[in-house]
ROLUM-81854 format. One record per residue (C-alpha): residue in one letter; residue number from 1; y, x, z. Coordinates in Angstrom, 1 decimal, padded with zeros to 4 digits. Example, Ala and Ser with C-alpha at 12.3 -4.5 7.8 and 13.67 -1.06 7.14 Angstrom:
{pt A 1 {-004.5 012.3 007.8}}
{pt S 2 {-001.1 013.7 007.1}}
//
This chain:
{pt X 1 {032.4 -054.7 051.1}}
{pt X 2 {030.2 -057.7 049.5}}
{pt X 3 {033.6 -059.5 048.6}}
{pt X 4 {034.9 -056.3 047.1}}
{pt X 5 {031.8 -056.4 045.1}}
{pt X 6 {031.7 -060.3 044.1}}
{pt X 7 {035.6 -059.1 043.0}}
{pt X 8 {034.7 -056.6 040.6}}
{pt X 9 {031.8 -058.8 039.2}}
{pt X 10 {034.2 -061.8 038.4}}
{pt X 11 {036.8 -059.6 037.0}}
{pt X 12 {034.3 -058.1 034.3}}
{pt X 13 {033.2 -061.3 033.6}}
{pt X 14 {036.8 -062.7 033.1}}
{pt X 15 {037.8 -059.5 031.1}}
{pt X 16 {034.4 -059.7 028.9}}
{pt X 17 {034.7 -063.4 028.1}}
{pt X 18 {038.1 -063.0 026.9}}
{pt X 19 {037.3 -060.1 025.1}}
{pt X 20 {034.7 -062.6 023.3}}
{pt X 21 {036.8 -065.0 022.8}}
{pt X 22 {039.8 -063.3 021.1}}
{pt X 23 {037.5 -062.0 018.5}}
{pt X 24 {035.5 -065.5 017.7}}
{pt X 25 {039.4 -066.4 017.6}}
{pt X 26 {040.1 -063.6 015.1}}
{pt X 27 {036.9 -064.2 013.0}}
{pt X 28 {037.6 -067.7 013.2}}
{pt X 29 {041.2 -067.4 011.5}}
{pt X 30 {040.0 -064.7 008.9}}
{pt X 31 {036.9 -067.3 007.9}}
{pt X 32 {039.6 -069.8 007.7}}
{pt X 33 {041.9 -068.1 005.3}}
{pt X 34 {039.4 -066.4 003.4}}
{pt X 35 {038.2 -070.3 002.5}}
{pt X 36 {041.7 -071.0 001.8}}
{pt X 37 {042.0 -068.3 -001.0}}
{pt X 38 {042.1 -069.4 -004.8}}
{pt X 39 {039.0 -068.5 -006.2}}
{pt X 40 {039.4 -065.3 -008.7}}
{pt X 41 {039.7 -065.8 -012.3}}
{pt X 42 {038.5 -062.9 -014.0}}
{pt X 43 {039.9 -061.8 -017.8}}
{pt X 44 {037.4 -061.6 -020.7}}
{pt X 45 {037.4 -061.4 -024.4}}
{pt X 46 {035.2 -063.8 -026.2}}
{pt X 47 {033.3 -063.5 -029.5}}
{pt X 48 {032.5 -067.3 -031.6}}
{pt X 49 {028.8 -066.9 -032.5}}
{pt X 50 {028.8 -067.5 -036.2}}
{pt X 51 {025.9 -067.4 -038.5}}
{pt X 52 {025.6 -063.7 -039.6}}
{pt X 53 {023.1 -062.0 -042.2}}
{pt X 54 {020.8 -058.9 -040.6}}
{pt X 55 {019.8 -057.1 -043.1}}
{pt X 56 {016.3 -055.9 -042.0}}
{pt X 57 {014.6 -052.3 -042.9}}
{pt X 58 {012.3 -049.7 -042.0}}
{pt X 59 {013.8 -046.7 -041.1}}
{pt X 60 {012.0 -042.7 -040.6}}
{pt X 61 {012.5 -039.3 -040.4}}
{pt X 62 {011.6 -037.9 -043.6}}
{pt X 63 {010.7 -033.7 -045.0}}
{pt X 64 {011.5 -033.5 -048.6}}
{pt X 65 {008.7 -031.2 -050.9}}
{pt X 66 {009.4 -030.3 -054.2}}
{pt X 67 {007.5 -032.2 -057.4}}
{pt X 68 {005.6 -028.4 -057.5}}
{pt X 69 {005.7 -025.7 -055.3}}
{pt X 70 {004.0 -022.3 -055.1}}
{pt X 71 {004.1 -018.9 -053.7}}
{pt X 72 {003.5 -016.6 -056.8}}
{pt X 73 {000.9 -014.4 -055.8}}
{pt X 74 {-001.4 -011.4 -057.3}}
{pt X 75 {-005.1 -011.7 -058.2}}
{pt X 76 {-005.6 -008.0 -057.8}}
{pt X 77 {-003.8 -005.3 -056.6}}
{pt X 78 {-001.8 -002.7 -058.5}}
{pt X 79 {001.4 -000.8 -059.1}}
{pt X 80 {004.4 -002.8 -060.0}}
{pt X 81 {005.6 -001.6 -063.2}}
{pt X 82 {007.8 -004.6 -064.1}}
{pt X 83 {010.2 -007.1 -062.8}}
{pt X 84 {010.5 -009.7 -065.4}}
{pt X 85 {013.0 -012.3 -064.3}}
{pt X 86 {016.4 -012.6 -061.6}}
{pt X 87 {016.7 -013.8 -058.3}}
{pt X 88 {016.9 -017.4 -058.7}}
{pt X 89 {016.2 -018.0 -062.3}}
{pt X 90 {015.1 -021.2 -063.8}}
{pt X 91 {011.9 -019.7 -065.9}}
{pt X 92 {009.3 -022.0 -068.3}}
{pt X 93 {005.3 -022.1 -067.9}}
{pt X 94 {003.6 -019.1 -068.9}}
{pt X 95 {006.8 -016.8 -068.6}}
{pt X 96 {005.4 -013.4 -067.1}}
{pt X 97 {006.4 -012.8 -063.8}}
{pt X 98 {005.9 -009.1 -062.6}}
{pt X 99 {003.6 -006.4 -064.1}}
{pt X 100 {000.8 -004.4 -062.6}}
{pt X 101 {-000.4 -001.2 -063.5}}
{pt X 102 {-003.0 -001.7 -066.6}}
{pt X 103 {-003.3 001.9 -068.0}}
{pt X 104 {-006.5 002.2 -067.1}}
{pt X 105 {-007.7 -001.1 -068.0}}
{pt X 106 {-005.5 -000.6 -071.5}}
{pt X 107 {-007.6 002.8 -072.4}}
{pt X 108 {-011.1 001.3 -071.5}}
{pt X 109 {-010.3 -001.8 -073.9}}
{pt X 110 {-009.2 000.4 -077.0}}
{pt X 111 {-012.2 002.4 -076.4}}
{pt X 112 {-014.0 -000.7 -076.4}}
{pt X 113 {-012.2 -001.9 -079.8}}
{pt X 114 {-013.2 001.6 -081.6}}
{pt X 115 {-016.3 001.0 -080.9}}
{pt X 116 {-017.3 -002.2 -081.5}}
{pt X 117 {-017.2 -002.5 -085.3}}
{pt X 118 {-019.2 000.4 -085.7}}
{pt X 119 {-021.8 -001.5 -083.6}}
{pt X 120 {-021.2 -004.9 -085.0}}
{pt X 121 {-022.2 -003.3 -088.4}}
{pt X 122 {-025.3 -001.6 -086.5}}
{pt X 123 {-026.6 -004.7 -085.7}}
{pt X 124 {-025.7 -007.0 -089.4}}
{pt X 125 {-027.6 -003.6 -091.1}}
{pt X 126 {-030.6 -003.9 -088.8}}
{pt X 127 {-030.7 -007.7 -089.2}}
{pt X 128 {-030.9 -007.5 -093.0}}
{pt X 129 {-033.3 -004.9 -092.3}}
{pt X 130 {-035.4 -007.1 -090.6}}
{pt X 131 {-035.1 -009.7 -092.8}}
{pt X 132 {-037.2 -006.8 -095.2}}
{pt X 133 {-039.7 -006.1 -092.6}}
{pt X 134 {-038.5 -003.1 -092.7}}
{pt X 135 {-037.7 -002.3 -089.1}}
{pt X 136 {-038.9 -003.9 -085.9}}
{pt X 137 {-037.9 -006.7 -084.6}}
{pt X 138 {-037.1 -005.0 -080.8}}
{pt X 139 {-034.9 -002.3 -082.9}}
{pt X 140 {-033.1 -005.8 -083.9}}
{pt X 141 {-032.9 -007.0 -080.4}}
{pt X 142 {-031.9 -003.7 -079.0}}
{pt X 143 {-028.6 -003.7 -081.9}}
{pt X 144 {-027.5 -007.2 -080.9}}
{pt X 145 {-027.9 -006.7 -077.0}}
{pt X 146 {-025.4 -003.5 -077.4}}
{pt X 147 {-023.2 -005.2 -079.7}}
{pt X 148 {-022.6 -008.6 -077.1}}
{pt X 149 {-022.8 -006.3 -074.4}}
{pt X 150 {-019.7 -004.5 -076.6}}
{pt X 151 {-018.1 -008.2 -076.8}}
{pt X 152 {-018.5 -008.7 -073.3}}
{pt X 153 {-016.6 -006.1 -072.4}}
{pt X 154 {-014.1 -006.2 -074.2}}
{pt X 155 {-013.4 -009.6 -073.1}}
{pt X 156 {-013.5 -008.9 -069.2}}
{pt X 157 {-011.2 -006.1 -069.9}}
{pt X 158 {-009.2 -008.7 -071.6}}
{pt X 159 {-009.2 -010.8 -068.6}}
{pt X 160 {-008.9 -007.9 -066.3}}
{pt X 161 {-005.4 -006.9 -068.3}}
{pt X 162 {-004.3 -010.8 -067.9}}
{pt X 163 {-004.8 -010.8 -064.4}}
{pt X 164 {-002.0 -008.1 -064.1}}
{pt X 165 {000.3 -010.0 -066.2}}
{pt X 166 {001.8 -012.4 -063.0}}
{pt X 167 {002.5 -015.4 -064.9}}
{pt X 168 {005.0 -018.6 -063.8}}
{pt X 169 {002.2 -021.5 -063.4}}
{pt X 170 {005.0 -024.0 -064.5}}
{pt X 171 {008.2 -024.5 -065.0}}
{pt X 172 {010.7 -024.5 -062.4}}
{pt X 173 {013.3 -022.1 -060.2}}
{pt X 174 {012.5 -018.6 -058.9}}
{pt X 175 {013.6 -017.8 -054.9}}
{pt X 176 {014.3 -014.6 -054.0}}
{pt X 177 {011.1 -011.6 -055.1}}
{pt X 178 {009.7 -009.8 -052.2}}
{pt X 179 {008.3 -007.0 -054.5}}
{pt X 180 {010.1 -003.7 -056.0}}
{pt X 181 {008.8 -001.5 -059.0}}
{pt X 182 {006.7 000.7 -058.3}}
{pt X 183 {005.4 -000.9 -055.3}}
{pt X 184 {001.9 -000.9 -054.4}}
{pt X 185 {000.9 -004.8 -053.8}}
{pt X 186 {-002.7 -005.7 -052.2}}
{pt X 187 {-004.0 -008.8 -054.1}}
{pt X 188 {-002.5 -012.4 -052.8}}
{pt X 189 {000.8 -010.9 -052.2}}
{pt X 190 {003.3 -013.3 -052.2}}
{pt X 191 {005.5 -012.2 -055.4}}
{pt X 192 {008.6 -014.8 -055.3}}
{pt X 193 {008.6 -018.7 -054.4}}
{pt X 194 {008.4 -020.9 -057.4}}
{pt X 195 {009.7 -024.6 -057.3}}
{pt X 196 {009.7 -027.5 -059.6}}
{pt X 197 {013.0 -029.7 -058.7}}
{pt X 198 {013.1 -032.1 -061.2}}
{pt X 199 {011.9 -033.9 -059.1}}
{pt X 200 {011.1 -034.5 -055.2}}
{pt X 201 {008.9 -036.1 -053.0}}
{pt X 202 {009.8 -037.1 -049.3}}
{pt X 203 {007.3 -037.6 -046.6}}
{pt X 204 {007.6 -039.5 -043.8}}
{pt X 205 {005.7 -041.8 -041.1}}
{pt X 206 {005.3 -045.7 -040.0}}
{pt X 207 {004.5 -047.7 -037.3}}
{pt X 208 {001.1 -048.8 -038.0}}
{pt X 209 {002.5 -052.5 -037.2}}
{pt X 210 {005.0 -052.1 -040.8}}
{pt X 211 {001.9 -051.9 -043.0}}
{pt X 212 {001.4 -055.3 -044.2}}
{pt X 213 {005.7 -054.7 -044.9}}
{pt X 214 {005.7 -052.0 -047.7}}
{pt X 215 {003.7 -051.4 -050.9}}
{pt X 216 {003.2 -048.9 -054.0}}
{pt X 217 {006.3 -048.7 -055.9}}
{pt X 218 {008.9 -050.4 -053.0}}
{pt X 219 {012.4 -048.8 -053.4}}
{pt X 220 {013.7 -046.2 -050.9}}
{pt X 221 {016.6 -044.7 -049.8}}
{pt X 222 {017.3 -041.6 -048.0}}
{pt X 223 {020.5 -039.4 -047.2}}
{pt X 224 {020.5 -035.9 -045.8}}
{pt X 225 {022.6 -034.2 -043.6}}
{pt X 226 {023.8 -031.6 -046.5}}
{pt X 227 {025.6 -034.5 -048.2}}
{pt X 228 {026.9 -036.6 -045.8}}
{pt X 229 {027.8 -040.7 -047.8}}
{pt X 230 {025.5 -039.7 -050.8}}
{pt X 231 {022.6 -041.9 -051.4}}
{pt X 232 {019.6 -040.7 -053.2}}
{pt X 233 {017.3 -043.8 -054.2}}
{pt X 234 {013.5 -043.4 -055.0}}
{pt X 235 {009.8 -045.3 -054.6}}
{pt X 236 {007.1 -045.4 -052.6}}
{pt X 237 {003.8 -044.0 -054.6}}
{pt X 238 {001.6 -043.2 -052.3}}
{pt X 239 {000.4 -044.6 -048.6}}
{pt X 240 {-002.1 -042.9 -046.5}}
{pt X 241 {-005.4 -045.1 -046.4}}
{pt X 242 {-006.0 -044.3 -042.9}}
{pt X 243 {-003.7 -044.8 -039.3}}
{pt X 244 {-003.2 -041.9 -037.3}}
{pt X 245 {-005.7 -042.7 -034.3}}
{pt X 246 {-003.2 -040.3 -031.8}}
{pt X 247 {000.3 -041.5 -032.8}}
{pt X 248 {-000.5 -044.9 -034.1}}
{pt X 249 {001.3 -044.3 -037.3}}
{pt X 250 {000.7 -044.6 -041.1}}
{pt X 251 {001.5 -041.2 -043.6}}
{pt X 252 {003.5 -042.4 -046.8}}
{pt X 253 {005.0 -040.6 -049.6}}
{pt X 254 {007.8 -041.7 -052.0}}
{pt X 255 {009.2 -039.8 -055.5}}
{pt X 256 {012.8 -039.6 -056.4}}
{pt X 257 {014.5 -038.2 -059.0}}
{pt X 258 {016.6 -035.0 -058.9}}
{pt X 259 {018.5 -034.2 -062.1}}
{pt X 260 {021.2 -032.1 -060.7}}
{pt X 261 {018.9 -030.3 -058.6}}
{pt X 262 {020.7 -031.1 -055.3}}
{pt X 263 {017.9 -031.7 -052.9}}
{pt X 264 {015.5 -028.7 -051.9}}
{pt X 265 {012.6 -028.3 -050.5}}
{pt X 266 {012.6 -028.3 -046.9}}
{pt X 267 {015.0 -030.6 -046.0}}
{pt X 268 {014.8 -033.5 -043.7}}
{pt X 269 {015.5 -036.8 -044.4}}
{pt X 270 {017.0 -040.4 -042.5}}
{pt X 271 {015.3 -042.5 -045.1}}
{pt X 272 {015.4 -046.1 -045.1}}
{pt X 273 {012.7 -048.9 -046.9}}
{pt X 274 {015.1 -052.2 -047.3}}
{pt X 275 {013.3 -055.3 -046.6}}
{pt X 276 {014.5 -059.1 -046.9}}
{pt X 277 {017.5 -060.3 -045.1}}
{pt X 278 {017.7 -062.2 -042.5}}
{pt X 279 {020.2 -065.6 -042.9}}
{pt X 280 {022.1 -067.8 -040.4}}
{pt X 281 {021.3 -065.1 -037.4}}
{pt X 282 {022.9 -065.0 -033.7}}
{pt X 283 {024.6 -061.7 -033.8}}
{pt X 284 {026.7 -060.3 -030.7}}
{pt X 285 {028.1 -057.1 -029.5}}
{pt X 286 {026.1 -054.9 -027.4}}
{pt X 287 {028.3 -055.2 -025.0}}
{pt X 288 {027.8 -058.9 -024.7}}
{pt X 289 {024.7 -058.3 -023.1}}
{pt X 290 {023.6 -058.1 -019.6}}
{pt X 291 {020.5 -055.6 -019.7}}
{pt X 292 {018.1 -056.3 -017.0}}
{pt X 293 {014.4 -055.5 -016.1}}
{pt X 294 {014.3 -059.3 -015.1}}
{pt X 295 {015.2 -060.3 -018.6}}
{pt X 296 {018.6 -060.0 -020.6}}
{pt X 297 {021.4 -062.2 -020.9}}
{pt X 298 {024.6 -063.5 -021.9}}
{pt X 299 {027.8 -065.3 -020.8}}
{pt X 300 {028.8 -068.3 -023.0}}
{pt X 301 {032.2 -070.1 -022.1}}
{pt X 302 {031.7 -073.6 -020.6}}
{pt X 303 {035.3 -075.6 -021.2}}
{pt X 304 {035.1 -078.5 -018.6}}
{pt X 305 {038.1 -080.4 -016.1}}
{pt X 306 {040.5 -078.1 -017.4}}
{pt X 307 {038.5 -075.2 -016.3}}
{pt X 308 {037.1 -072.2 -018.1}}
{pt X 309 {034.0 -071.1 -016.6}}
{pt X 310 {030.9 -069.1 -018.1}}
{pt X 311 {027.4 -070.0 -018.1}}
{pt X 312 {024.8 -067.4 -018.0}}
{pt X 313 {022.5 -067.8 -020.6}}
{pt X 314 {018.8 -065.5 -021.3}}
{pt X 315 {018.4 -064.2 -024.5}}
{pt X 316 {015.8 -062.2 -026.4}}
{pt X 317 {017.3 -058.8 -027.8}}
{pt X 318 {015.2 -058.6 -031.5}}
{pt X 319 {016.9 -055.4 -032.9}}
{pt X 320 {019.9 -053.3 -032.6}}
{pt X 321 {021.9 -052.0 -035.5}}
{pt X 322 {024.9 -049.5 -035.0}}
{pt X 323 {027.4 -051.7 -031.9}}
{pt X 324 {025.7 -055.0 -032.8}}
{pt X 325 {022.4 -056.6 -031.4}}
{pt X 326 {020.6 -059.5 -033.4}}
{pt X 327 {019.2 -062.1 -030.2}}
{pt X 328 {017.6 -065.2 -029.7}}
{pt X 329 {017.9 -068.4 -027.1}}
{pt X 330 {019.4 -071.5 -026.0}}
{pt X 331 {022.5 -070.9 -028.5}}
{pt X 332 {024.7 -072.8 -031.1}}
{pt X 333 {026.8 -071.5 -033.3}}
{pt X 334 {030.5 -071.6 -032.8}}
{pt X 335 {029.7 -071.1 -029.0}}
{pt X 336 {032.5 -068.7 -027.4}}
{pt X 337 {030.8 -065.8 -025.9}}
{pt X 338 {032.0 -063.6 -023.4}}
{pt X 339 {031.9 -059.7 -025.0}}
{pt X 340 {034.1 -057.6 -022.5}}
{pt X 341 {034.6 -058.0 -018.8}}
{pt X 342 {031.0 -059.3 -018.2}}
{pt X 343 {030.5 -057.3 -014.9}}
{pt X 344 {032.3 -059.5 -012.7}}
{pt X 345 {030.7 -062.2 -014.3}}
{pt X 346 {028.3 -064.9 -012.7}}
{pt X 347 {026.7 -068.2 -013.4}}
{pt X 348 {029.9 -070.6 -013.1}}
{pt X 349 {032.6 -067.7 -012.8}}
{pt X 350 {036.0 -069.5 -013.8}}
{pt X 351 {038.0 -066.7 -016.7}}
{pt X 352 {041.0 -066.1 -018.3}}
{pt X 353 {040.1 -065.4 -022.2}}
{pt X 354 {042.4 -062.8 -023.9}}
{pt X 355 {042.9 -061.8 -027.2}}
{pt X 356 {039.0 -060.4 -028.6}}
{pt X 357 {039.7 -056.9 -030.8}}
{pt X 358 {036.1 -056.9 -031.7}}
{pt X 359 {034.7 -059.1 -034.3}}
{pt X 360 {031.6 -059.7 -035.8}}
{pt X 361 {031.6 -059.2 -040.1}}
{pt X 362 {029.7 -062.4 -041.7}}
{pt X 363 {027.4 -060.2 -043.1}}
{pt X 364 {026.2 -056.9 -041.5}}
{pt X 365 {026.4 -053.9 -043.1}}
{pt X 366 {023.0 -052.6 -045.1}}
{pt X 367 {020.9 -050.5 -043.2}}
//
């Protein structure tokens, strides 16, 4: 029985050290080829860094106002008797608007006109009168306080009358009325929208950090969404003299011209403040450009022995304009560098440049 035992236990051990063995054999010859195999060469398209202008600016979201702007509204209230103007009209200062109901008012002032030069005489008579000793001189009083009182009157009828003539406060075009005749309108109804567009203003906000960067009368541009490749060109004239203390940012508010009445109220804006170019910049291809929370970098071709190997290089992205990104580092112009077929990349990977469809313009395009 023991020697059956001893048997068994020399067998496993024979069967488990061979076991071992054929697979130290088998890693053995797969370590062994593995080292044997050509290292990979790995295609990429290359980009020569040559010195490129950025053109720098300031760009926002803008809301365009009108030069003027108003909701016509009532004084008083009243029946609307008349509807002066269309839907949409252009319509000069001073042009009434909408009528109210002044019948009333209208009786009370003719009344008023009847009677006052039959007391303005009153009072000249009892003045010369006066002058004659002949009547006192609180009978004198008395005739001129009734005949200014007369005057008064008349005039805050006048004015009464006027505030139910709804008059344009400038000139400019009409919207669309929100009143009918014969409607009955409680005072500071809002009669019809009234809008200078000759010209506009935009609106818009800054980093506080572009202050020292912009300054009364600086051009502008701006496009909107309406006209898609027009450019409308104005100037700053006016910059908020305090920062924002929440969002950090700066209020500013440019004027533009708007002859053929184009732009509206309303409308937002992608506007962009032009600043000075930058010359003789390292400009590359977003995709050139290894994002990481370590730092960012980029693969420059390293010709040496007859081999074609990369180099990793760290870089400093600046700005980003469109497919293009303006960087910073250990560069020189004319350098190759790698713009497609980075993820395989490493530091020393040896590649097989192809022909590059992307290039780089000399000089970027304005922003």
């Amino acid at each position: 029985m023991n020697r059956w035992v001893v048997g068994m236990i020399v067998v496993a051990v024979l069967a488990f050290g061979t076991v071992i063995g054929f697979n130290l054999f088998v890693n053995n010859k797969i370590e062994t080829a593995l080292a044997n195999l050509p290292e990979p060469v790995y295609p990429v398209t290359v980009q020569k860094l040559a010195p490129t202008v950025w053109p720098q600016g300031i760009q926002a979201i803008g809301f365009i106002e009108p030069n003027q702007g108003v909701n016509v509204s009532n004084e008083v209230s009243g029946i609307v008797t008349a509807i002066n103007f269309e839907n949409g009209a252009s319509i000069e200062s001073g042009a009434v608007l909408v009528n109210l109901d002044s019948s009333v008012q209208q009786a009370d002032l003719k009344a008023q006109q009847v009677q006052l030069p039959s007391a303005r005489d009153d009072y000249l008579r009892l003045q010369k009168l006066y002058k004659e000793r002949s009547v006192s001189e609180q009978s004198l009083e008395s005739a001129q306080s009734k005949y200014q009182a007369m005057q008064a009157n008349i005039e805050s009828l006048q004015a009464t009358i006027a505030q139910r003539e709804i008059k344009a406060p400038f000139t400019g075009q009409l919207g669309i009325r929100n009143v009918n005749l014969g409607q009955y309108v409680s005072a500071g109804t809002d009669i019809v929208r009234l809008d200078d567009l000759s010209s506009m203003r935009v609106r818009f906000s800054i980093p506080q950090a572009d202050i020292g960067k912009i300054s009364i009368a600086q051009p502008i541009s701006l496009t909107v969404e309406a006209f898609p490749g027009r450019e409308y060109k104005g100037k700053i004239n006016a910059i908020e003299p305090v920062v924002n203390n929440q969002t950090g940012l700066v209020a500013v508010q440019a004027e533009l011209p708007n002859d053929d009445r184009s732009l509206r109220g309303g409308m937002f804006a992608d506007v962009n403040i032009a600043l000075t170019n930058l010359d003789k910049q390292f400009v590359v291809p977003q995709t050139a450009i290894v994002f990481a929370l370590y730092g960012n970098s980029i693969f420059v071709v390293d010709k040496k022995d007859n081999e074609t190997r990369v180099k990793q290089v760290t870089v400093d992205v600046l700005a980003r304009s469109g497919n293009n990104a303006l960087i910073s580092g250990d560069l020189k112009f004319d350098e190759d560098v790698v713009t497609t077929g980075i993820l395989n990349l490493g530091n020393s990977t040896e590649v097989n440049i192809v022909p590059n469809p992307i290039t780089v313009p000399d000089k970027m395009p304005q922003l």
